[in-house]
C-alpha positions in Angstrom: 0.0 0.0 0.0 1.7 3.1 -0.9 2.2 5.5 1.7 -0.7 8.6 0.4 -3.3 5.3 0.8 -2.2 4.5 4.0 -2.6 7.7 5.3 -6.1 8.2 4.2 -6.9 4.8 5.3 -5.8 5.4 8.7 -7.2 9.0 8.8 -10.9 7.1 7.5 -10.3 4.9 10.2 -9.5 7.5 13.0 -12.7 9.5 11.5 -14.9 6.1 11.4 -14.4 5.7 15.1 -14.7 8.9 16.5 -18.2 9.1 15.0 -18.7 5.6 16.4 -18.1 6.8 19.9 -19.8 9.6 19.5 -22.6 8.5 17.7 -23.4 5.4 20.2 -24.4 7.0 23.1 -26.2 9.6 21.4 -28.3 6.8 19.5 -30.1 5.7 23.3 -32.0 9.1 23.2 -34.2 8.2 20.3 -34.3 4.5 20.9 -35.9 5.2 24.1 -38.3 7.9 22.9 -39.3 5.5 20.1 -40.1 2.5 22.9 -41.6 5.2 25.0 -43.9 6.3 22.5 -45.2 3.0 21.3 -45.6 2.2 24.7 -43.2 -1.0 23.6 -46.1 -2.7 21.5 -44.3 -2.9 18.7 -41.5 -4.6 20.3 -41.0 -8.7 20.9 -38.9 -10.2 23.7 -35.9 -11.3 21.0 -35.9 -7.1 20.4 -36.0 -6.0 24.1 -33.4 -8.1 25.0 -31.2 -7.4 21.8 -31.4 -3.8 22.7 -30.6 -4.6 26.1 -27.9 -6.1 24.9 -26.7 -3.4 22.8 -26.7 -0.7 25.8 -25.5 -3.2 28.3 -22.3 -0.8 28.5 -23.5 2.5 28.8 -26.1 1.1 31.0 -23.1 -0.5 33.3 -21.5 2.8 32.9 -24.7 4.5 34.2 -25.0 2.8 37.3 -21.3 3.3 38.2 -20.9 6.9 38.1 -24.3 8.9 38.9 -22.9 11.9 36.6 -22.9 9.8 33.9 -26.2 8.7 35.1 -28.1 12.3 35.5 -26.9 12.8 32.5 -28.0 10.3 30.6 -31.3 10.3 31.9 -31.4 14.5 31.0 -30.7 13.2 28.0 -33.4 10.4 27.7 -36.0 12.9 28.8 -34.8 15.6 26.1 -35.1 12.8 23.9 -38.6 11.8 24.8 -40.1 15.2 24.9 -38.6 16.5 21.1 -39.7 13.2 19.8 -42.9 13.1 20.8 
């Protein structure tokens, strides 16, 4: 690989997981406001648990440092009242 594709390749990367990290937590906002709103009808068990799942770590992060916690939750609400 010459050396101007590795660079972008790396920089792609670098860019590809920043927005990963970012984007992660800030995805739980509208999840929840989406479950909220369809008072979970529209969800199965296999779903519920997948998402469970999927949020296990910010949820495990959540209940370690209340910060994280208060903030999350502000952010949840904000979530479920724009998306209403």
């Amino acid at each position: 690989m010459s050396e101007s594709k590795r660079s972008r390749f790396i920089s792609y990367l670098g860019y590809t997981i920043m927005f990963l990290v970012i984007a992660y937590p800030l995805s739980v906002g509208p999840v929840v406001s989406f479950i909220s709103k369809s008072q979970g009808d529209m969800l199965d068990a296999a779903t519920r648990r997948d998402l469970q799942t999927f949020y296990a770590p910010l949820i495990y992060v959540a209940k370690k440092d209340i910060t994280i916690a208060n903030c999350l939750e502000g952010y949840v609400q904000f979530c479920r009242r724009k998306f209403r």
